[in-house]
Structures are given as structure tokens and as C-alpha cells.
C-alpha positions as CSV (number, residue, x, y, z in Angstrom):
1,X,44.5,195.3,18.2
2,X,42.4,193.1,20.6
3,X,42.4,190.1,18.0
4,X,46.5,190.5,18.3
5,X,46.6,190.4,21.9
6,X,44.5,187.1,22.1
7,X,46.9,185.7,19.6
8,X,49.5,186.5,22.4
9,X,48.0,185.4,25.3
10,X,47.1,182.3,23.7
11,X,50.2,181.7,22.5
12,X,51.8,182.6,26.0
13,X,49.1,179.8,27.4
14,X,50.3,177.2,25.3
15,X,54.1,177.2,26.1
16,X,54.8,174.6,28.9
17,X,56.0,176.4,32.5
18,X,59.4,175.6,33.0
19,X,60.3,174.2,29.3
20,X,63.3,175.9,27.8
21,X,63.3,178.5,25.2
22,X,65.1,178.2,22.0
23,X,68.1,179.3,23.3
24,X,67.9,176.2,26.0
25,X,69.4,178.2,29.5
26,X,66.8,177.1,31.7
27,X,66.0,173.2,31.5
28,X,63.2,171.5,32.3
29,X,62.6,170.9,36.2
30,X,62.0,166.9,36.0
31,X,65.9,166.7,33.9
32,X,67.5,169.1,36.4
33,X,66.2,166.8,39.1
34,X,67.8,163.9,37.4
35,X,70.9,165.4,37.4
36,X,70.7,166.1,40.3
37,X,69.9,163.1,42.0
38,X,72.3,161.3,40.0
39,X,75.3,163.3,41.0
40,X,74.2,162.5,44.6
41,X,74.1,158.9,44.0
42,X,77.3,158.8,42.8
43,X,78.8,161.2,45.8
44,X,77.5,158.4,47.9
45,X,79.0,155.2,46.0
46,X,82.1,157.2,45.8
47,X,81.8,157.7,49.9
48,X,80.2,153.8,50.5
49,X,83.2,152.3,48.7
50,X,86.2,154.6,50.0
51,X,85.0,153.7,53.5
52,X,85.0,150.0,52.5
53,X,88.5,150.1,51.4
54,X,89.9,151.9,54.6
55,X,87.8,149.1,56.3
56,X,89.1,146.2,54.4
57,X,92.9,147.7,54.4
58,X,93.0,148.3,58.1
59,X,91.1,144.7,58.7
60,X,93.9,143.0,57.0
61,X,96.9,144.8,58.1
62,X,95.6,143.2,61.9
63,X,95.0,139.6,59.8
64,X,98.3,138.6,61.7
65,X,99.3,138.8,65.2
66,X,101.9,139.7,67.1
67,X,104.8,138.4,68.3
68,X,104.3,137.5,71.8
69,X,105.8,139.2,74.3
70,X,110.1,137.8,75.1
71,X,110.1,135.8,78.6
72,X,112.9,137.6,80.2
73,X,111.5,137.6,84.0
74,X,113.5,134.4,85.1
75,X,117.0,135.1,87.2
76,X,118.5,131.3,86.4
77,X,118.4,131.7,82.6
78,X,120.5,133.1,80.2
79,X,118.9,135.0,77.1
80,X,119.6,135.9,73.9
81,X,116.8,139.0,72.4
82,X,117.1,139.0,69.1
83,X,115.1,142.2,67.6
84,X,113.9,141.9,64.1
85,X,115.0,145.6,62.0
86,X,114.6,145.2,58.5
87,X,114.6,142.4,55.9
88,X,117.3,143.1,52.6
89,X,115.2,140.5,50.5
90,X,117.9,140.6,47.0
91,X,121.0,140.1,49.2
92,X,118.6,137.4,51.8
93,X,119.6,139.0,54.8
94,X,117.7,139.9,57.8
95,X,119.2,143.1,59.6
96,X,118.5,142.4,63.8
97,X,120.2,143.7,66.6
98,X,121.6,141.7,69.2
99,X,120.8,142.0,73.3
100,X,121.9,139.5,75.9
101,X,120.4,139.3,78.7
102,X,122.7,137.3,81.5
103,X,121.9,134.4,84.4
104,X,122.3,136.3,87.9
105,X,125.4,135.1,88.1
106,X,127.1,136.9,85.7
107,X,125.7,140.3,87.2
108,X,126.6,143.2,88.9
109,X,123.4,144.3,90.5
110,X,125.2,146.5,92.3
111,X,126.4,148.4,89.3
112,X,124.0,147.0,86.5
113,X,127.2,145.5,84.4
114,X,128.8,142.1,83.6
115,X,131.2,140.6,85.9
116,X,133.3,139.2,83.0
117,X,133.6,139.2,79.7
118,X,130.8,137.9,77.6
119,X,130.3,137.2,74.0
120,X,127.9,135.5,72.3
121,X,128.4,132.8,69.4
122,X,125.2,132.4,67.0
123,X,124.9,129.3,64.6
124,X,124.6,129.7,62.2
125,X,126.7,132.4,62.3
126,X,126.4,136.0,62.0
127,X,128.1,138.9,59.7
128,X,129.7,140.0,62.9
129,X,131.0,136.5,64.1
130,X,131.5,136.8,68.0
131,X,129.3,139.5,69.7
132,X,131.4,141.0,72.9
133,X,130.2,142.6,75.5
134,X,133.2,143.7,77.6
135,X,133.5,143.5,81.5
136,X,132.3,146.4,83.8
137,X,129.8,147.6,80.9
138,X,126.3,147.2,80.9
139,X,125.4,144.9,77.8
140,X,124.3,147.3,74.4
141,X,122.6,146.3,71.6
142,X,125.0,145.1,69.0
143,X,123.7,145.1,65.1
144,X,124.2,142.5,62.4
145,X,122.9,140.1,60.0
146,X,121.8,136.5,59.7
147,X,120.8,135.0,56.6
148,X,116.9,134.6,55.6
149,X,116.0,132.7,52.5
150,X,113.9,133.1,50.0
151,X,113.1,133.9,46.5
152,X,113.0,137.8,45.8
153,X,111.9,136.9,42.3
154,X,108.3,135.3,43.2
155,X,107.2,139.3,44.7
156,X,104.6,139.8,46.2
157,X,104.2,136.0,47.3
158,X,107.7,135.8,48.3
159,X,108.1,134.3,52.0
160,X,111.5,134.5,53.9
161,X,112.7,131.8,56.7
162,X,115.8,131.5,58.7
163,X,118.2,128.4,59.4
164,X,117.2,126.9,63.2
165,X,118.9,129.8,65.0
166,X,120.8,128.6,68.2
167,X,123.2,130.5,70.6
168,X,125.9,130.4,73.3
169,X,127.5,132.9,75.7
170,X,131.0,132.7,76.0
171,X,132.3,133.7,80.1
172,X,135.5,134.9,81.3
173,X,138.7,135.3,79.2
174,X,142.1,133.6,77.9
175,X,141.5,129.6,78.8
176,X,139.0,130.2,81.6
177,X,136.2,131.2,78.8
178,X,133.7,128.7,79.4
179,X,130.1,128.2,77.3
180,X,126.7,128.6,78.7
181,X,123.7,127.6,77.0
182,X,121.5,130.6,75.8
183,X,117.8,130.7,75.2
184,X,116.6,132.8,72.0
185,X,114.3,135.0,72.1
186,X,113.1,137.1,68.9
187,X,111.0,140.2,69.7
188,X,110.4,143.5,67.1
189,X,108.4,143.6,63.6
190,X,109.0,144.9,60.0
191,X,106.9,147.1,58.5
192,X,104.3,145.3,55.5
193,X,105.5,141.9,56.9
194,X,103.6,139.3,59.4
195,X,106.2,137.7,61.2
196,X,106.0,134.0,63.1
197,X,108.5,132.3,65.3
198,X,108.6,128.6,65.7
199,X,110.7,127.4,68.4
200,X,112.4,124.1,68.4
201,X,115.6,121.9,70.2
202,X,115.6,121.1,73.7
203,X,114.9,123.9,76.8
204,X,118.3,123.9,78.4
205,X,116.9,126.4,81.3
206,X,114.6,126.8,83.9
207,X,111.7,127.6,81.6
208,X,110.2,124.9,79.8
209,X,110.7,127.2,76.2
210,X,112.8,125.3,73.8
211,X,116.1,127.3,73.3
212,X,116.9,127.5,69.4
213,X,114.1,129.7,66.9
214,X,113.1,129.8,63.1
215,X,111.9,133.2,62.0
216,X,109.5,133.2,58.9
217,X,108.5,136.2,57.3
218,X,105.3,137.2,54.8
219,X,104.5,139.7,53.6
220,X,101.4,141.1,55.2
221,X,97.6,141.1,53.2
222,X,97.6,145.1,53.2
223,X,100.0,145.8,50.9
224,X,98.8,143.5,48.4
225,X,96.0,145.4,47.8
226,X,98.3,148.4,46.9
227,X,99.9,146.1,44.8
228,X,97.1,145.1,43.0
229,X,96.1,148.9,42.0
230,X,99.3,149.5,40.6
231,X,99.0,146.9,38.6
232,X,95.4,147.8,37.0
233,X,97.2,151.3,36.8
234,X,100.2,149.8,34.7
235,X,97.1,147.8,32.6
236,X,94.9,150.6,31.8
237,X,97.6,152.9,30.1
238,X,98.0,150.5,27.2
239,X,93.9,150.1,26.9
240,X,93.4,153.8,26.9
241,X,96.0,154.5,24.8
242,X,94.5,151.9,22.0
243,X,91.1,152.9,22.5
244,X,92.5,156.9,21.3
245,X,94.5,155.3,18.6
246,X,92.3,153.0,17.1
247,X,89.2,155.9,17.3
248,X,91.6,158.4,15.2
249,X,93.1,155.3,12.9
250,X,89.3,154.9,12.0
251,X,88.5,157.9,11.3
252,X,86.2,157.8,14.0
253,X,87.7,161.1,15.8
254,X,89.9,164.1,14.2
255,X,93.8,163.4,14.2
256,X,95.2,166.0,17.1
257,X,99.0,166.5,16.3
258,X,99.9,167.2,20.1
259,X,98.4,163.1,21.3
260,X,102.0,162.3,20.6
261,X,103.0,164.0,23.8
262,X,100.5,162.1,25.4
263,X,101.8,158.6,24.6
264,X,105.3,159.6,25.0
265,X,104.2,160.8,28.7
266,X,102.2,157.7,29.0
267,X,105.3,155.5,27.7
268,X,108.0,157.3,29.8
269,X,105.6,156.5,33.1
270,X,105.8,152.7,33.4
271,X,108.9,152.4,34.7
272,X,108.5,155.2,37.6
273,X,105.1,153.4,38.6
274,X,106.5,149.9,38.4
275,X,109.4,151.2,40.7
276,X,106.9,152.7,43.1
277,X,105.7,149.4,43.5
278,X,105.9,148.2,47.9
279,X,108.5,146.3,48.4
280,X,111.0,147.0,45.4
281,X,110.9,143.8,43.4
282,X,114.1,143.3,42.0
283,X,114.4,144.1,38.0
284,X,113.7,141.2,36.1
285,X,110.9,139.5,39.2
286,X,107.9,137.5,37.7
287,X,106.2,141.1,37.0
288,X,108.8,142.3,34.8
289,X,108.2,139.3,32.5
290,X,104.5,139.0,33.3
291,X,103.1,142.4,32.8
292,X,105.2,145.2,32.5
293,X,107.2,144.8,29.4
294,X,104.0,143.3,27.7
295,X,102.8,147.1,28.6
296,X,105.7,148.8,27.5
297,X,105.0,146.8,24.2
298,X,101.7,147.6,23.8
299,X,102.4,151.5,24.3
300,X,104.8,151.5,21.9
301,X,102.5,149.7,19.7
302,X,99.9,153.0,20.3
303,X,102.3,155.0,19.7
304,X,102.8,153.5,16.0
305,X,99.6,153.2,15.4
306,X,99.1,156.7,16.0
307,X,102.3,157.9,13.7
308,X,101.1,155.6,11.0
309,X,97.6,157.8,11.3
310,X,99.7,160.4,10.8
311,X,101.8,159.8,7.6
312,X,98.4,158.5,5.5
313,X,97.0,162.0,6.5
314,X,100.5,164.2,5.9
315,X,100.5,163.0,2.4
């Protein structure tokens, strides 16, 4: 009896504390720390470089400044405010509303309205043609379209610029309308664009700003960084679907009847995320051509790779 219970003890005494027993629940201290630390670390890279994204995002969306503020303070000049709404890039048209702003003159400041009727003439035109503001009204804005062009095709680097844009007021009615010279300016922003104004011609009023304006519009820095996930997201469906089918054509891993569903899921949602794409580049853009039928192609190649799995092993 007592020679069995030193077999036990020394027995007992030569188990490491802490190791795990045959049925391995508890593991050793030093591997659990490891895990441990290791899920931290990668907690923390996960946190380091979601913060550096927010910070790089919202540091490029301010890459590009402002518009400056209109000059509309002077009582001699007549202006034209031109506010940028949205930009129609397949059909080239820039959607802005229209504001005039007229000399003293031509203003009831007793009443806040025109003293005549006033329209006013863009060139190059507008959709609308003449803007009228009628007589005893106070001027509203009035909503149209002036062409911007550009190349829709070339998204995301596609730029838009409008012709020199000009304007005159038209004053009075019948044959005693007579033409005053306008300044432009352009005031407003579009969303996921950076905007510039260039202003050119000769400064027909008291201030010494030249009276015509060319509009340029980017698109901003921000949203190509969107742009560029979407696109590893369009390129990693193909990869992962040839690493599954080329594992299981091997032999490598056992043939699973339902993967089909998978590919066909996979297959049926390039075109949803290529839609989802900012900006809406128009079917058939440089993208199309460049990357996502050559993924469409490679899916459906998968997905034959995988049936082909699956006749050699139904036979």
C-alpha cells in the first residue's frame, strides 16, 4: 500500500503544473499568453490603421479650397451669381441656378423690386435662352443648364471645363430694351468635386474683377480612395474564387456540391458593386474594358473549373 502511494505521488510530481492533460482543455500558460497578446496586437493595428484612413480621407477631401466668397457689395455694378448645383457628366451639362443682382439704378429700395423689366442673355447660351425677371418683382433664382465638357469615359480622372462664360442684362421693354454689361460671379460647390474659377475679358465695372468666368471641375482626392477599394473588391473575387477551385481540382480539398452557389453569388455581384461605384461611370468607361469584364471572365472561368471537378468525380 505505501509502495503504491509513492508511485502516485511521484508520478503526480513529475507532471508539469499547468501542462494539459490528454484530453487538452486547459493549455499551457506561456501559449495562452501568446494568444493573447497576439489578438491584442492585432486589435491595435486594426484601430492604428482605421484611424489613419479617417485621417487621410478627411485630409484630402480639404486638399482643395473653396470658392471665394462672390463680390456683391458694390452699388455701381451689375452682377450676374451663378450657383453651381450639380454636374450631369454623360449628357456634359452643368445644372446652376441663375441670380442677378442689379446696379442701383435699376432698384426699388423702397420696395426691394426691379424698376423694369430685366433679363439676362448668357453666351454662350443657356437651355433656358433669355432669363426674365419681370418688373415690380424682386429678382428669384431661375434654374438651367450650360454646357461643361469633358470625357465621361476617362472616370475617375475625368475633368469638366466650361466655354468663357459672359453675360448681359437686358433693361426696359418693346425698343427701349437696352444692354448693360454684367459681371459673373460663380459661387456654390458639388459634392466629390473641387471646383476652380478662372476669370478672364475685360472689367467693365467699378471693380477691377474681369467680367466673363471658366468653371473647371475635378473630381476631388477623397473619393478616389473609395474608388480604389471597390476596385481591389471587384479583383479579389476572381482570386478567391480560383484559389477554392484550383484546391478542389487538385484534389487538395473534398469537392462540396453546394460551392456552386457560391460562385453563382460571387458572379451575379460584379455588376451591383461596379454600379455602386461614386460617380456612375457610364457603361462601357475605361473600367468596363479595363477590369471588370476581365473579372466577369475570370469568374466564369472558376465556375468551369469547378463543374469540370465535378463531372470527373460524378462518373
Amino acid at each position: 500500500m505505501c509502495a503504491r502511494l509513492h508511485l502516485l505521488v511521484a508520478v503526480g510530481a513529475g507532471e508539469p503544473r499547468g501542462s494539459a492533460d490528454s484530453t487538452g482543455i486547459a493549455p499551457p500558460p506561456k501559449r495562452r499568453a501568446r494568444s493573447i497578446a497576439i489578438g491584442i496586437g492585432i486589435l491595435v493595428a486594426f484601430i492604428v490603421g482605421y484611424g489613419l484612413a479617417l485621417f487621410g480621407v478627411h485630409l484630402l477631401a480639404k486638399s482643395a479650397a473653396p470658392l471665394k466668397a462672390p463680390e456683391l457689395n458694390s452699388s455701381d455694378d451689375t452682377v450676374v451669381l451663378v450657383r453651381l448645383e450639380e454636374l450631369k457628366t454623360v449628357a456634359n451639362r452643368l445644372a446652376v441656378k441663375v441670380l442677378v443682382y442689379p446696379q442701383e439704378s435699376m432698384w426699388d429700395s423702397r420696395l426691394d423690386v426691379l424698376k423694369s423689366d430685366t433679363a439676362v442673355r448668357m453666351d454662350p447660351p443657356n437651355d433656358l435662352g433669355d432669363l426674365v425677371y419681370p418688373a415690380g418683382k424682386s429678382p428669384a433664382q431661375v434654374a438651367t443648364t450650360v454646357e461643361a465638357h469633358g470625357d465621361p469615359d476617362t472616370w475617375p480622372f475625368d475633368s469638366y471645363t466650361t466655354e468663357t462664360l459672359s453675360a448681359d442684362v437686358l433693361v426696359g421693354s418693346g425698343d427701349d430694351r437696352k444692354y448693360t454689361p454684367a459681371r459673373v460671379e460663380v459661387t456654390g460647390g458639388l459634392e466629390g468635386w473641387d471646383v476652380s474659377v478662372k476669370r478672364v475679358g475685360d472689367a467693365s465695372q467699378d471693380s477691377d474683377r474681369a467680367d466673363n468666368v471658366i468653371i473647371t471641375l475635378r473630381r476631388a482626392k477623397a473619393p478616389l480612395i473609395f474608388d480604389l477599394g471597390i476596385c481591389l473588391v471587384l479583383f479579389s473575387l476572381p482570386a478567391l474564387a480560383f484559389a477554392v477551385a484550383i484546391q478542389i481540382a487538385l484534389g487538395r480539398r473534398k469537392f462540396v456540391p453546394p460551392f456552386v452557389t457560391w460562385f453563382a453569388a460571387m458572379l451575379f455581384a460584379v455588376i451591383p458593386i461596379r454600379n455602386f461605384l461614386p460617380g456612375s461611370p457610364p457603361p462601357g468607361a475605361w473600367i468596363d474594358q479595363a477590369l471588370v469584364i476581365w473579372v466577369l471572365i475570370a469568374l466564369v472561368g472558376a465556375m468551369g473549373l469547378y463543374m469540370i471537378t465535378w463531372y470527373r468525380q460524378s462518373d
